[in-house]
PyMOL Python script that loads the backbone (N, CA, C, O; Angstrom):
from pymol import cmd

cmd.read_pdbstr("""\
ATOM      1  N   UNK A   1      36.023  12.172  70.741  1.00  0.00           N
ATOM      2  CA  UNK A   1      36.105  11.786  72.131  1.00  0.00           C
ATOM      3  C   UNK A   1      35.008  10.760  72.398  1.00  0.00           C
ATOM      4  O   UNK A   1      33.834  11.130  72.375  1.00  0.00           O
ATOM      5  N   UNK A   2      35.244   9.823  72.585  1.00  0.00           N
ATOM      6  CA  UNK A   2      34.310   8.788  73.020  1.00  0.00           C
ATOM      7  C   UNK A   2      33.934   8.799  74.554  1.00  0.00           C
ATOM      8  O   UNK A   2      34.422   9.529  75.417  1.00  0.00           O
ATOM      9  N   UNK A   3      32.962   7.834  74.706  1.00  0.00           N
ATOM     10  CA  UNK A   3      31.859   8.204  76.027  1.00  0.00           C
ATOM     11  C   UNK A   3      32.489   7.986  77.164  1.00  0.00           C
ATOM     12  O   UNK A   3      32.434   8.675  78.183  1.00  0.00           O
ATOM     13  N   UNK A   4      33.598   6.194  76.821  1.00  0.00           N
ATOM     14  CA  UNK A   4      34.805   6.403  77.921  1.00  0.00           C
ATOM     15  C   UNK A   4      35.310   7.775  78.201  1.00  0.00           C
ATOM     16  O   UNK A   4      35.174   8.507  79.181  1.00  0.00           O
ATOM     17  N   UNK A   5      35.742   7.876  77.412  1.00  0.00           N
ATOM     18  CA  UNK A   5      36.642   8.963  77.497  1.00  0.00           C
ATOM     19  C   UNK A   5      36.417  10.358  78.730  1.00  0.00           C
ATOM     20  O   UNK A   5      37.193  10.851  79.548  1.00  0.00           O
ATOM     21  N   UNK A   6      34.707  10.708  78.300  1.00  0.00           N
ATOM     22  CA  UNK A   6      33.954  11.824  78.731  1.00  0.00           C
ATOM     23  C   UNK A   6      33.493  11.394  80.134  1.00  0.00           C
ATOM     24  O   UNK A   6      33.178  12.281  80.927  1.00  0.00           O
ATOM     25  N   UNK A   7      33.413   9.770  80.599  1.00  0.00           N
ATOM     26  CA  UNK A   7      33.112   9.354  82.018  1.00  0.00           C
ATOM     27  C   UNK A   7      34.486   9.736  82.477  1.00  0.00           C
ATOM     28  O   UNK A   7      34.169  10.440  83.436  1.00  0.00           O
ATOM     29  N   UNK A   8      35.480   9.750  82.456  1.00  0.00           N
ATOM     30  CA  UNK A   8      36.615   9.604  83.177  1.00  0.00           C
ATOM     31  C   UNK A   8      37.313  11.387  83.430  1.00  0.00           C
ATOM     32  O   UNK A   8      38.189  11.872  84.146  1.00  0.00           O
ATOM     33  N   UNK A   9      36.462  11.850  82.523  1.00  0.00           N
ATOM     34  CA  UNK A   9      36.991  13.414  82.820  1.00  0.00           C
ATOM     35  C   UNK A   9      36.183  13.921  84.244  1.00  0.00           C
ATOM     36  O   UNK A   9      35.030  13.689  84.608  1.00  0.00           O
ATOM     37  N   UNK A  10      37.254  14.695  84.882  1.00  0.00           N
ATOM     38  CA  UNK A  10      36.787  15.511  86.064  1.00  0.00           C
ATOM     39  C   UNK A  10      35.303  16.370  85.430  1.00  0.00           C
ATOM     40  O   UNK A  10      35.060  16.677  84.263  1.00  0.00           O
ATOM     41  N   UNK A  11      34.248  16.665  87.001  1.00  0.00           N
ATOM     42  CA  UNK A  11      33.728  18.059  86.647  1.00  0.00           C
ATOM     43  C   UNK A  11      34.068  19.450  86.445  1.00  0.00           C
ATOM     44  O   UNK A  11      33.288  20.342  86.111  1.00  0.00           O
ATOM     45  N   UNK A  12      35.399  19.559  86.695  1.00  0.00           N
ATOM     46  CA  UNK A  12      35.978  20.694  86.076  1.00  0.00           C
ATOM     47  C   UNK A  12      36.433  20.474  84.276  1.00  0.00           C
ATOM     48  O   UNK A  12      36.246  21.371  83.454  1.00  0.00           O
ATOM     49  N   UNK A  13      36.776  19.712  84.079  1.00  0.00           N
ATOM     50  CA  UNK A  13      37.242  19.623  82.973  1.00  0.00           C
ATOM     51  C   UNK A  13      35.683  19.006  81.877  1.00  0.00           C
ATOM     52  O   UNK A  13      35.632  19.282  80.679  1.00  0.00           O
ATOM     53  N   UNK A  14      34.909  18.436  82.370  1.00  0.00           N
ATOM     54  CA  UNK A  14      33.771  18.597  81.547  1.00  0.00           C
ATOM     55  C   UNK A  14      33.074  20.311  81.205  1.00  0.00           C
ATOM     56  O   UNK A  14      32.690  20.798  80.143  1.00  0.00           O
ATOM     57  N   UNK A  15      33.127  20.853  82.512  1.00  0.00           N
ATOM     58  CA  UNK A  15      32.415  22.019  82.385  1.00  0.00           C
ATOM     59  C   UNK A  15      33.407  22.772  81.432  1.00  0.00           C
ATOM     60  O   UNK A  15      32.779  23.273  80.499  1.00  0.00           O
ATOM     61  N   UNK A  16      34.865  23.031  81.358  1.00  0.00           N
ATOM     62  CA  UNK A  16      35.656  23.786  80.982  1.00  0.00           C
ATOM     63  C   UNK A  16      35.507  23.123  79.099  1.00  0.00           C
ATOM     64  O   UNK A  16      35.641  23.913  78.165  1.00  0.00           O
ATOM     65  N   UNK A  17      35.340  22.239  78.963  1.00  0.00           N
ATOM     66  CA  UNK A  17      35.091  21.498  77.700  1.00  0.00           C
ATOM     67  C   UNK A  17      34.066  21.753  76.837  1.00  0.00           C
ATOM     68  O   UNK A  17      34.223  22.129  75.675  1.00  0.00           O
ATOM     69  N   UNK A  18      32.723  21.503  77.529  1.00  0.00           N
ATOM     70  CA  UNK A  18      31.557  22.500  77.080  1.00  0.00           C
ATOM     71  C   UNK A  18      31.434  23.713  77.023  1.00  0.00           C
ATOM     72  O   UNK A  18      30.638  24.049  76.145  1.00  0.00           O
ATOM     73  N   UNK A  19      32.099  24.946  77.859  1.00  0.00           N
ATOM     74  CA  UNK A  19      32.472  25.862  77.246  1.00  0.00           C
ATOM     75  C   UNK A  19      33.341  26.391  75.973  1.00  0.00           C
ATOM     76  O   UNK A  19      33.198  27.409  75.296  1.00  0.00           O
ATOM     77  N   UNK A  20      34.246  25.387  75.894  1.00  0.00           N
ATOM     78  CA  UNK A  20      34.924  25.568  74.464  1.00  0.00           C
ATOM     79  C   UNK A  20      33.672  24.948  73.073  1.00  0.00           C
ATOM     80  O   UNK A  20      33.512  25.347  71.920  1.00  0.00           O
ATOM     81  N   UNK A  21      33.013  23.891  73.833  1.00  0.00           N
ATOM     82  CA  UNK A  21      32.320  23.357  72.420  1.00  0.00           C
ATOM     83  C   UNK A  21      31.475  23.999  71.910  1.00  0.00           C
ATOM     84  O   UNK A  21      31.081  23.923  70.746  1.00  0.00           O
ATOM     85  N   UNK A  22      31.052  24.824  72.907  1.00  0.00           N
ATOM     86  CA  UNK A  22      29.767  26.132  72.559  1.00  0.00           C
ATOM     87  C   UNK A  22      29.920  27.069  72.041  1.00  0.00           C
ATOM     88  O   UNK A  22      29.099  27.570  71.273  1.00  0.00           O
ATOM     89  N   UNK A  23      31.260  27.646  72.399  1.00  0.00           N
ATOM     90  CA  UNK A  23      31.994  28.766  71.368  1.00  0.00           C
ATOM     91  C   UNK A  23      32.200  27.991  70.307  1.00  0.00           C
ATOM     92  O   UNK A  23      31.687  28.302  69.233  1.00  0.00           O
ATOM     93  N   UNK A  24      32.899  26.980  70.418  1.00  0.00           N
ATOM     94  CA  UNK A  24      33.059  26.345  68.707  1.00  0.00           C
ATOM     95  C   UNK A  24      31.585  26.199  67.984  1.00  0.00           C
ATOM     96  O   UNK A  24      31.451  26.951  67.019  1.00  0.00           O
ATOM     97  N   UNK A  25      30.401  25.315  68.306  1.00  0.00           N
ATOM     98  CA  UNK A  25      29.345  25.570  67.980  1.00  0.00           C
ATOM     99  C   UNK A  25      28.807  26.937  67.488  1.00  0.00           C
ATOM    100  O   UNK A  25      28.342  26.951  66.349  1.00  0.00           O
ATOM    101  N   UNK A  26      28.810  27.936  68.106  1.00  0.00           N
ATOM    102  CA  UNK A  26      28.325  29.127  67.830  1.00  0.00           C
ATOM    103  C   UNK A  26      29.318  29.483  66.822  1.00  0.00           C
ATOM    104  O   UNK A  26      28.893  29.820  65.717  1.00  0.00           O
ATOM    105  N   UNK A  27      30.572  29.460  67.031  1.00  0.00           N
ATOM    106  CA  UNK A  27      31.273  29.774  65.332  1.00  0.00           C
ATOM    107  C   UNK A  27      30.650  29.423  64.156  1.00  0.00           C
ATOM    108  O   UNK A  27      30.311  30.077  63.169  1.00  0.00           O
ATOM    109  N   UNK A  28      30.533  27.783  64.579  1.00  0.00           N
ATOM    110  CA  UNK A  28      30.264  26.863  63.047  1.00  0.00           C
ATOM    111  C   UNK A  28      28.593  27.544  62.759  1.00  0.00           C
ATOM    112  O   UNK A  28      28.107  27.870  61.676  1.00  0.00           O
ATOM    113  N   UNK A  29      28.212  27.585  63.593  1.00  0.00           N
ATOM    114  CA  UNK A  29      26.937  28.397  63.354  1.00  0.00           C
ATOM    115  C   UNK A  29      26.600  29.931  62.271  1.00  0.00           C
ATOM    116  O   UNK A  29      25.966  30.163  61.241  1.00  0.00           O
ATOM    117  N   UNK A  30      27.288  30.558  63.058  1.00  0.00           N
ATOM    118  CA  UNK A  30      27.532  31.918  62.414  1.00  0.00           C
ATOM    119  C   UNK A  30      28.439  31.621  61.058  1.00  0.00           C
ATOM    120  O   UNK A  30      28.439  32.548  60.249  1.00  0.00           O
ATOM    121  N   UNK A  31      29.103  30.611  60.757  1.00  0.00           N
ATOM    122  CA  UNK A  31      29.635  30.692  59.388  1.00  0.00           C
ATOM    123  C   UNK A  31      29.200  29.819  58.395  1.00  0.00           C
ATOM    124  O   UNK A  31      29.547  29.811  57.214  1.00  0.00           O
ATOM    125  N   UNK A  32      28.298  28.977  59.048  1.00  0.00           N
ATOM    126  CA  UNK A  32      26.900  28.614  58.018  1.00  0.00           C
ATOM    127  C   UNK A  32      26.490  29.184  57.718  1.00  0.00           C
ATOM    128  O   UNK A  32      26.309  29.149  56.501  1.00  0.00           O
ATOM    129  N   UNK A  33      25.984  30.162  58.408  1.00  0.00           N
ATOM    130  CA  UNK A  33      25.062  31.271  57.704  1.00  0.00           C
ATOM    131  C   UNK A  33      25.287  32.264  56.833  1.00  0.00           C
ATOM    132  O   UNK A  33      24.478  32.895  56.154  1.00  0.00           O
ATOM    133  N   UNK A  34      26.687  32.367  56.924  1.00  0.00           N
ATOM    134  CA  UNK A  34      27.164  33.040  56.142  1.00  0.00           C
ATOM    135  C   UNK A  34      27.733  32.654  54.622  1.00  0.00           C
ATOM    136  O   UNK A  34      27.764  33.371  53.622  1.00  0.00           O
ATOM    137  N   UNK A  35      28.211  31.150  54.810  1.00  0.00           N
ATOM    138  CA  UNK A  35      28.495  30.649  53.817  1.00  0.00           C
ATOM    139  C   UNK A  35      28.342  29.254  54.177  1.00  0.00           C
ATOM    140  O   UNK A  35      28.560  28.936  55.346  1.00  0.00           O
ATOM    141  N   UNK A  36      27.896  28.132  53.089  1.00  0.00           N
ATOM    142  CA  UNK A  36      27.163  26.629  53.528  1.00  0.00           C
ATOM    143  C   UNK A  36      28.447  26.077  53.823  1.00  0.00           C
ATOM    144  O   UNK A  36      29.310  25.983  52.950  1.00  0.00           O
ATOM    145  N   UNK A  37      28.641  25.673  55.110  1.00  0.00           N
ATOM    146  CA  UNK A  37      30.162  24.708  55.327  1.00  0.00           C
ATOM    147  C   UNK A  37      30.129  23.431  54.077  1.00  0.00           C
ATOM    148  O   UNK A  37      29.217  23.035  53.351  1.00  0.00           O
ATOM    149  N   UNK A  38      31.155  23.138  54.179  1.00  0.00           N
ATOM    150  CA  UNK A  38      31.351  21.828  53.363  1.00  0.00           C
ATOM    151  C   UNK A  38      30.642  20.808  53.753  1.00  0.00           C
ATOM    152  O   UNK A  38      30.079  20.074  52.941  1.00  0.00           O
ATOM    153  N   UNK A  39      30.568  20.600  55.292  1.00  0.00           N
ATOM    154  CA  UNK A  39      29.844  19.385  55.739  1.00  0.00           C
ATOM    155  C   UNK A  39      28.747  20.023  56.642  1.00  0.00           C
ATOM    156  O   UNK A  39      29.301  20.564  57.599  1.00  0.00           O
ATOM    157  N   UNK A  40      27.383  20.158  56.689  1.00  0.00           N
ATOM    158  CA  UNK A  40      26.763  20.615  57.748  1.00  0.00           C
ATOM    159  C   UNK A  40      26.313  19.677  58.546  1.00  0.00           C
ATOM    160  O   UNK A  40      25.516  20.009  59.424  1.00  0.00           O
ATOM    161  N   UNK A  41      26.729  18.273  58.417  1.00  0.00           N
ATOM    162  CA  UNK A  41      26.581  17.323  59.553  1.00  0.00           C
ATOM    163  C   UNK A  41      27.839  17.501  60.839  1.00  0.00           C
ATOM    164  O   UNK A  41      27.935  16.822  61.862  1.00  0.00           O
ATOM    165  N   UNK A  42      28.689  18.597  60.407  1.00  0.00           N
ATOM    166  CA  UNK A  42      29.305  18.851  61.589  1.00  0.00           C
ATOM    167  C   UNK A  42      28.538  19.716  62.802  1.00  0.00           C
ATOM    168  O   UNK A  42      28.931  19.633  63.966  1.00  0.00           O
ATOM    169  N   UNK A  43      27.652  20.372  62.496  1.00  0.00           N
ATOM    170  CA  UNK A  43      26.518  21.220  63.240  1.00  0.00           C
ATOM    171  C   UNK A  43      26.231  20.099  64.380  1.00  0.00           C
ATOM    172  O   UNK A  43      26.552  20.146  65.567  1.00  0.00           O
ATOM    173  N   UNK A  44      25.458  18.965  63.606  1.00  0.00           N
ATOM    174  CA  UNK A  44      24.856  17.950  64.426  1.00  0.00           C
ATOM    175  C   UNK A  44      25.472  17.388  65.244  1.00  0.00           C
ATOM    176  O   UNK A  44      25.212  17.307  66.445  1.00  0.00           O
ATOM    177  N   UNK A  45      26.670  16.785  64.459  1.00  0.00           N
ATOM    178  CA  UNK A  45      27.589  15.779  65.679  1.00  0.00           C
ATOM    179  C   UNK A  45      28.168  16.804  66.537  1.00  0.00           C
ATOM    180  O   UNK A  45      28.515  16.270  67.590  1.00  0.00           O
ATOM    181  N   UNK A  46      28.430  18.117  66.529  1.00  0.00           N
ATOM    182  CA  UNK A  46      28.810  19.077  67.355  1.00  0.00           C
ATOM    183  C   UNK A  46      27.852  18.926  68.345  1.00  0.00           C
ATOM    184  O   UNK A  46      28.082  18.359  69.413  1.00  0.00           O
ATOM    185  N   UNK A  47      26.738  19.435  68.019  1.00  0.00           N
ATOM    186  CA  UNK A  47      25.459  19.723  69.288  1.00  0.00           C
ATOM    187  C   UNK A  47      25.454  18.214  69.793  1.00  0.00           C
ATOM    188  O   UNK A  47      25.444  18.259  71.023  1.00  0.00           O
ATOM    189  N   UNK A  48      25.456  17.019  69.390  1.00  0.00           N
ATOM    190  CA  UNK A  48      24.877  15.717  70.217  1.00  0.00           C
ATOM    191  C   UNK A  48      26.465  15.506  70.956  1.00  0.00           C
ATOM    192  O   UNK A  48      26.526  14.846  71.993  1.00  0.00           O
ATOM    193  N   UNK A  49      27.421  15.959  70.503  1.00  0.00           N
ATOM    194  CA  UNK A  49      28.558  16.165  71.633  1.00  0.00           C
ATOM    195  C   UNK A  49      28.649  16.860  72.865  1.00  0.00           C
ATOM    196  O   UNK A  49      29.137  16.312  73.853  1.00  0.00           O
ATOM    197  N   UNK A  50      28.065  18.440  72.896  1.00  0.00           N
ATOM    198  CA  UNK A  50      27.911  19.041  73.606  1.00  0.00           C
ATOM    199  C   UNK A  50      26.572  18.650  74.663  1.00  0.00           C
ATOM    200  O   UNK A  50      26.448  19.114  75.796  1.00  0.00           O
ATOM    201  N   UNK A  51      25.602  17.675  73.994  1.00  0.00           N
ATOM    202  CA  UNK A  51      24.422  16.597  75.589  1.00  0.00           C
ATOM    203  C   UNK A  51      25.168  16.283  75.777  1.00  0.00           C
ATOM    204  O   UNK A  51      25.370  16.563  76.958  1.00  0.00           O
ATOM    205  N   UNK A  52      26.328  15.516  75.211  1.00  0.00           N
ATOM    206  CA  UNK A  52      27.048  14.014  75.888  1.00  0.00           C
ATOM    207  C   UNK A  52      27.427  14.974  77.105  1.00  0.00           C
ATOM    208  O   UNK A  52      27.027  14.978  78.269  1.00  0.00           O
ATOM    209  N   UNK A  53      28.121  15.593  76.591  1.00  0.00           N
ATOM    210  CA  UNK A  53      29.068  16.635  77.678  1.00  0.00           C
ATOM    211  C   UNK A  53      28.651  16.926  78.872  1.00  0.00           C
ATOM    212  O   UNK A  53      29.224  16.763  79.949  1.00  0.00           O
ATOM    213  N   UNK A  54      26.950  17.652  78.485  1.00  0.00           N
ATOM    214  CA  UNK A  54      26.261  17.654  79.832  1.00  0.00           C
ATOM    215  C   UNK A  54      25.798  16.702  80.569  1.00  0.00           C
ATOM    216  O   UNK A  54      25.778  16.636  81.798  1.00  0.00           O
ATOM    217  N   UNK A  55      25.449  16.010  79.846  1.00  0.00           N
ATOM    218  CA  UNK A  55      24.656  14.327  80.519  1.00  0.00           C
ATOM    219  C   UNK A  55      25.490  13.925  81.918  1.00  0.00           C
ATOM    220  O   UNK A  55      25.164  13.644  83.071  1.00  0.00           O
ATOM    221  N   UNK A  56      26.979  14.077  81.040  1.00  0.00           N
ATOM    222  CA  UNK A  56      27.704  13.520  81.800  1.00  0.00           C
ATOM    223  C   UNK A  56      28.575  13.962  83.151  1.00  0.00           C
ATOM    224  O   UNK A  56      29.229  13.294  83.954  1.00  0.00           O
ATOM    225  N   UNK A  57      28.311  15.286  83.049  1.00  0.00           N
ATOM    226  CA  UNK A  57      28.082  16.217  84.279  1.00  0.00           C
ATOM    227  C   UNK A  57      27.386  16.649  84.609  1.00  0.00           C
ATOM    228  O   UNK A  57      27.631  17.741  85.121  1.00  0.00           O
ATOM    229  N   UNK A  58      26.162  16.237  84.597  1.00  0.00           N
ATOM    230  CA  UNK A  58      24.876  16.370  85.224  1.00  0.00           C
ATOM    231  C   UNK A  58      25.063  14.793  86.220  1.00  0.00           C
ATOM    232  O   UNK A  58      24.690  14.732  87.392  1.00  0.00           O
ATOM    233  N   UNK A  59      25.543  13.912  85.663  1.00  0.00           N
ATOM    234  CA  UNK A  59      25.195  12.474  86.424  1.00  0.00           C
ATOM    235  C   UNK A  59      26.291  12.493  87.604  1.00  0.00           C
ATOM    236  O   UNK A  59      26.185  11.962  88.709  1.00  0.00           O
ATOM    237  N   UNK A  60      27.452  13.294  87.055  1.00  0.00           N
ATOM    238  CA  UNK A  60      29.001  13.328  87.947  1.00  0.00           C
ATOM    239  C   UNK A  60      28.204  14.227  89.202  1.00  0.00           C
ATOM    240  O   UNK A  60      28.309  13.931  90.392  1.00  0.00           O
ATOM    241  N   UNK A  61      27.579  15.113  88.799  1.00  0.00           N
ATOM    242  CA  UNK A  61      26.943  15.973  90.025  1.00  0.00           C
ATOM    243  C   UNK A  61      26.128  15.953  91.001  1.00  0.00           C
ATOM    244  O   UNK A  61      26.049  16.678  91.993  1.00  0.00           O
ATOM    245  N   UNK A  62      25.165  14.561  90.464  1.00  0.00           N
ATOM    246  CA  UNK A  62      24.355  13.701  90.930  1.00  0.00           C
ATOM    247  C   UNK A  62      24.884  12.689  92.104  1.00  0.00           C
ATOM    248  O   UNK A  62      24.517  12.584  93.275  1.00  0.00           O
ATOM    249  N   UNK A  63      25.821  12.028  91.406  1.00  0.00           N
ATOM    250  CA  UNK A  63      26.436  11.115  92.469  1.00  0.00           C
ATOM    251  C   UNK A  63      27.443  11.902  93.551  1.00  0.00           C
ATOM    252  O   UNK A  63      27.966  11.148  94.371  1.00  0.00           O
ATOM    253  N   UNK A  64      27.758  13.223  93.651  1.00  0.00           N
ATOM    254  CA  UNK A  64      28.186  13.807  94.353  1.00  0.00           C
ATOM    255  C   UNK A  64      27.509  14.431  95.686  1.00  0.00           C
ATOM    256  O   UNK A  64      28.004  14.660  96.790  1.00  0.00           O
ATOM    257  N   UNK A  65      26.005  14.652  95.112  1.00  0.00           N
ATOM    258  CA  UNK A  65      25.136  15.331  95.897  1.00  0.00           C
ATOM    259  C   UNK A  65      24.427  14.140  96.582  1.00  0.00           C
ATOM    260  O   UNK A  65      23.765  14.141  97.619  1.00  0.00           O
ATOM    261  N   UNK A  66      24.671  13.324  95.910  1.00  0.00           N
ATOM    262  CA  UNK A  66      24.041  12.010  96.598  1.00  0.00           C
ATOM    263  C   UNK A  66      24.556  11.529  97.839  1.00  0.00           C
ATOM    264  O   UNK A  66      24.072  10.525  98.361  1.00  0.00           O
TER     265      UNK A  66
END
""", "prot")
cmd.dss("prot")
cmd.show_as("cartoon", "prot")
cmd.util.cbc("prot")
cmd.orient("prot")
């Protein structure tokens, strides 16, 4: 999902998005540990997905309250 992409989503649908990425995160998490994924640069680009996510409903919330 690119950054377009993540400006143009509602604050419902950002928030509802980061809840899925966090459960997914916390999966990929718990099954690292259990066994080394194939790629553990998916960890990373997972978590710097899940700022984008917030950044970008943090700023949507901003210009609302504004």
């Amino acid at each position: 999902m690119t950054n377009s992409e993540i400006q143009k989503m509602s604050p419902e649908q950002l928030l509802s998005s980061i809840v899925a990425e966090e459960a997914r995160y916390a999966k990929l998490k718990f099954s690292h540990a259990v066994a080394p994924l194939a790629n553990p640069m998916e960890i990373r680009n997972l978590r710097k997905h899940i700022a984008r996510l917030r950044t970008a409903l943090s700023s949507k919330a901003a210009t609302l309250t504004a």
